[in-house]
N, CA, C and O of each residue as an XYZ file, in Angstrom:
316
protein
N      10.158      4.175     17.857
C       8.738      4.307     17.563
C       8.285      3.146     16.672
O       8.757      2.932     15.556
N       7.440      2.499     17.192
C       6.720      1.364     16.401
C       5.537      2.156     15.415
O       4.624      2.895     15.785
N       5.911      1.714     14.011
C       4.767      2.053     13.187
C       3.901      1.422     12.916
O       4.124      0.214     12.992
N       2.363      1.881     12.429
C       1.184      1.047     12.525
C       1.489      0.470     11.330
O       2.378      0.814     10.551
N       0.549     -0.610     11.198
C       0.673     -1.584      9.551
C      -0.784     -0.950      9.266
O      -1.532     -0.450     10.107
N      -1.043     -1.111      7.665
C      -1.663     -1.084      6.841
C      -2.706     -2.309      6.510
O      -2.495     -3.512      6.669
N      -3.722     -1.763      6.079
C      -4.612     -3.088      5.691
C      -3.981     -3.797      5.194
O      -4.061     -5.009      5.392
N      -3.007     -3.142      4.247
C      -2.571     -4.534      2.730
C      -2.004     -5.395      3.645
O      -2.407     -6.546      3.810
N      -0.875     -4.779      4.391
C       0.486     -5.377      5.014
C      -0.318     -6.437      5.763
O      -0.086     -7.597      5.423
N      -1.405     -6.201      6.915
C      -1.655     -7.347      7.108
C      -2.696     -8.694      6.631
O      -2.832     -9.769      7.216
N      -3.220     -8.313      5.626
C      -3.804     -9.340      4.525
C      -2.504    -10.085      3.816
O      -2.532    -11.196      3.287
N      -1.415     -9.250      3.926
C      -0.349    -10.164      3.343
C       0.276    -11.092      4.091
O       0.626    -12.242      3.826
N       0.404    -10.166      5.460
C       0.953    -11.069      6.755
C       0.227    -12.250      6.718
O       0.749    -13.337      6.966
N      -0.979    -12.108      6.414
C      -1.845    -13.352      6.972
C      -1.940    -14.247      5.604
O      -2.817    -15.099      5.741
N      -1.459    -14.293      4.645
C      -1.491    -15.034      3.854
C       0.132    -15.989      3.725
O       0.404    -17.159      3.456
N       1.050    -14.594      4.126
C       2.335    -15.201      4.410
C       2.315    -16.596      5.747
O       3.138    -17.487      5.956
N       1.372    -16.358      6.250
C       1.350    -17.509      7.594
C       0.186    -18.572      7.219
O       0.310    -19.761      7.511
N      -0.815    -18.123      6.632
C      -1.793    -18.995      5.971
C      -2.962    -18.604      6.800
O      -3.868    -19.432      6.706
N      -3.132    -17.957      7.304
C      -3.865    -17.816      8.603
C      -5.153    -17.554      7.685
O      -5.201    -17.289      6.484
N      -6.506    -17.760      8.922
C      -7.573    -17.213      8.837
C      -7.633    -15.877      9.570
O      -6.816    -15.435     10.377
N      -9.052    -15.179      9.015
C      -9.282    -14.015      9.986
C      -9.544    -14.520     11.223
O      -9.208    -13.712     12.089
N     -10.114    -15.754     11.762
C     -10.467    -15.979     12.775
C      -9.361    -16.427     13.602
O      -9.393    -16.165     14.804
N      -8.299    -17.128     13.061
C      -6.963    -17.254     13.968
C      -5.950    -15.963     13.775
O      -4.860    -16.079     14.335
N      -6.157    -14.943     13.160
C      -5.316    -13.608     13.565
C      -6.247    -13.093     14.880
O      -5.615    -12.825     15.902
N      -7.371    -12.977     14.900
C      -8.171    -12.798     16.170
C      -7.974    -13.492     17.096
O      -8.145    -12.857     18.137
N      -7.558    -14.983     17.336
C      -7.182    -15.737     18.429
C      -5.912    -15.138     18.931
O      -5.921    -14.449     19.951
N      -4.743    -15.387     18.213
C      -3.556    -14.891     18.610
C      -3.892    -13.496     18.721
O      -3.313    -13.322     19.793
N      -4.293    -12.559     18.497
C      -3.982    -11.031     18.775
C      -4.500    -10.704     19.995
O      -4.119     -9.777     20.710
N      -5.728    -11.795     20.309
C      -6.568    -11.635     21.185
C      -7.215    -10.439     21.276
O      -7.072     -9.574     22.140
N      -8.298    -10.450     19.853
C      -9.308     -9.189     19.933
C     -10.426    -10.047     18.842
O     -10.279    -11.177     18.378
N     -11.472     -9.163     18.645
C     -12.856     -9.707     17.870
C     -12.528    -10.170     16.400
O     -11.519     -9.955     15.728
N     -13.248    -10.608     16.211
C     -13.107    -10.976     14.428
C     -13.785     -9.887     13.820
O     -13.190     -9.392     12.863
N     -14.816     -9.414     14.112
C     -15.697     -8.005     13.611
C     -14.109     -6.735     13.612
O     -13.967     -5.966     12.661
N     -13.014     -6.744     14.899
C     -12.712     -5.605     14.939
C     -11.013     -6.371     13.341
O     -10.340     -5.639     12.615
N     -10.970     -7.517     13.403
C     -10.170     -7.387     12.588
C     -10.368     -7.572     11.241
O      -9.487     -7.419     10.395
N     -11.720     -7.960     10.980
C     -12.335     -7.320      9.111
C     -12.192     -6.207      9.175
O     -11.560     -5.733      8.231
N     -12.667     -5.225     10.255
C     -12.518     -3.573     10.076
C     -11.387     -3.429      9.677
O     -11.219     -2.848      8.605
N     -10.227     -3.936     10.455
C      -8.473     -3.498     10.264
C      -8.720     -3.954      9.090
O      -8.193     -3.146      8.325
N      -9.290     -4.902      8.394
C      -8.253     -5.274      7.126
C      -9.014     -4.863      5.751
O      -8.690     -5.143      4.597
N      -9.929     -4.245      6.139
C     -10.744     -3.018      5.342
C     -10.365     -1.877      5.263
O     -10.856     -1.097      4.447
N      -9.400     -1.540      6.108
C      -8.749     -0.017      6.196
C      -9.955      0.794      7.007
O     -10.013      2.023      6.981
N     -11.084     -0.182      7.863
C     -12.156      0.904      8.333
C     -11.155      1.007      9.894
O     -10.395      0.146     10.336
N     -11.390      1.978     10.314
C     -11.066      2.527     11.707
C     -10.744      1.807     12.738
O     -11.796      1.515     13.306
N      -9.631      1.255     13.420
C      -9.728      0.711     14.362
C      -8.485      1.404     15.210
O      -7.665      2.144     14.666
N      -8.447      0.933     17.155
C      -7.683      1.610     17.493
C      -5.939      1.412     17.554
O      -5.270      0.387     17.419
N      -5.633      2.443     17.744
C      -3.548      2.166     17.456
C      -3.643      0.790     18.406
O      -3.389     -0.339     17.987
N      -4.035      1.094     19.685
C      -3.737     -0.021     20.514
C      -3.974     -1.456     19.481
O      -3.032     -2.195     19.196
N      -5.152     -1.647     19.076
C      -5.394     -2.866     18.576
C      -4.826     -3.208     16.889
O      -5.106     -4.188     16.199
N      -4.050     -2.166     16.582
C      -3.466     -2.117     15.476
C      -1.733     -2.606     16.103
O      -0.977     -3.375     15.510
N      -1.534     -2.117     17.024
C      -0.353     -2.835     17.953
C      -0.677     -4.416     18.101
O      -0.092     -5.299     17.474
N      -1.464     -4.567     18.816
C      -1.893     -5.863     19.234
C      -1.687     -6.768     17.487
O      -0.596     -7.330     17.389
N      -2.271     -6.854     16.705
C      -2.289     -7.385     15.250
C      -0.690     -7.839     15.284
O      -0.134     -8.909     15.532
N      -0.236     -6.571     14.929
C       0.657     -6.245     14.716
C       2.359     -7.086     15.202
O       3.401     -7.341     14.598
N       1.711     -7.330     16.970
C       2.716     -8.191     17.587
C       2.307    -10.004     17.287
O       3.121    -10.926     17.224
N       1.337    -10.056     17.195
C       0.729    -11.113     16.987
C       1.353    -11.758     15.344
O       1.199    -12.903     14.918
N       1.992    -10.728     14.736
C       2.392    -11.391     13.507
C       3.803    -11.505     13.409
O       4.406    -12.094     12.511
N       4.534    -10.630     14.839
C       6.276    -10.710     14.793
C       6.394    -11.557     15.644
O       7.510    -12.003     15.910
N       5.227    -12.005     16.309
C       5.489    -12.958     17.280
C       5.497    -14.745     16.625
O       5.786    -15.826     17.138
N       5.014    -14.313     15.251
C       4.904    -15.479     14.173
C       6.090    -15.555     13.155
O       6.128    -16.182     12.096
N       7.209    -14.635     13.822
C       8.376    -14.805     13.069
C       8.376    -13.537     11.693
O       9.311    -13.652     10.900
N       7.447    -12.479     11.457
C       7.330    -11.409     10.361
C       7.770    -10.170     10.947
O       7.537     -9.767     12.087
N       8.533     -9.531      9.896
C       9.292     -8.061     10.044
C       8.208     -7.481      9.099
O       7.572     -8.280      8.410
N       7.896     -5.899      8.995
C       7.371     -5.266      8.477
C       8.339     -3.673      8.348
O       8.931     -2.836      9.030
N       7.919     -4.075      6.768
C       8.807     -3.068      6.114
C       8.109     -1.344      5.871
O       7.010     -1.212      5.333
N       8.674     -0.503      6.201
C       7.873      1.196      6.346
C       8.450      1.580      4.958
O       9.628      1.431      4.633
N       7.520      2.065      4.230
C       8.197      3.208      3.298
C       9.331      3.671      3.246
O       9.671      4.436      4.148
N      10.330      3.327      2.102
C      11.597      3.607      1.933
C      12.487      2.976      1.856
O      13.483      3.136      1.150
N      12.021      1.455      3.220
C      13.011      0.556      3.238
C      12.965     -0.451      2.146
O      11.984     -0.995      1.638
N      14.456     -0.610      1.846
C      14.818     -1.959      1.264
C      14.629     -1.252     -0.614
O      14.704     -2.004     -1.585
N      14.372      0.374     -0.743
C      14.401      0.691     -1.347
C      12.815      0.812     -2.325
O      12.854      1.190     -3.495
N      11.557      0.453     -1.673
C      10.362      0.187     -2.350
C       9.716      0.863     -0.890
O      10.208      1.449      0.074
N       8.069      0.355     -1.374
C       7.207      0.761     -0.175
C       7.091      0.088      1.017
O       8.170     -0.135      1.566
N       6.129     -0.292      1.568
C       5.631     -0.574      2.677
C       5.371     -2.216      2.233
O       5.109     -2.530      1.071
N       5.483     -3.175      3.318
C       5.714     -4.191      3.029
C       5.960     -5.400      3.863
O       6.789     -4.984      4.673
N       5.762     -6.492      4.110
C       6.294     -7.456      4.940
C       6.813     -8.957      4.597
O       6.505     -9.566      3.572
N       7.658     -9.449      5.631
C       8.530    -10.477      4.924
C       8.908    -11.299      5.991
O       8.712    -10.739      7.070
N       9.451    -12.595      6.096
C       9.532    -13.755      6.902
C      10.931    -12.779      8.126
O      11.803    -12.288      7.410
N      11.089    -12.603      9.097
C      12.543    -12.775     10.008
C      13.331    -13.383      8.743
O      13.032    -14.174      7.849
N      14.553    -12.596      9.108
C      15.859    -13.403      8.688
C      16.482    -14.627      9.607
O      17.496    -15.222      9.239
């Protein structure tokens, strides 16, 4: 089961890569309106919370779930 990320996780993702909001929208291939929502924590759908999501492991980032590594929720470069 793939888990969804969190606003923080991906404001961090995207700082870990340097990215703009407007190039996480290129690569995810969805709106810039729908990914301020994601990164506001306002409503958006699992699907396009997937989509984000691959768009940032596909940039080389693991994302960490509650528990692991002994802390919270979280993300970090591939080993």
């Amino acid at each position: 089961m793939v888990h969804v990320i969190n606003a923080n996780q991906m404001r961090a993702a995207r700082g870990l890569l340097g990215w703009t909001t407007k190039e996480l929208a290129d690569k995810a291939r969805l709106s810039l309106s729908t990914i301020m929502r994601a990164e506001l924590g306002k409503k958006v759908t699992e699907g396009n919370l997937y989509l984000i999501r691959h768009a940032f492991e596909e940039a080389g980032l693991d994302f960490l779930d509650e528990g692991q590594c002994g802390g919270g929720r979280g993300v970090r470069f591939r080993e």
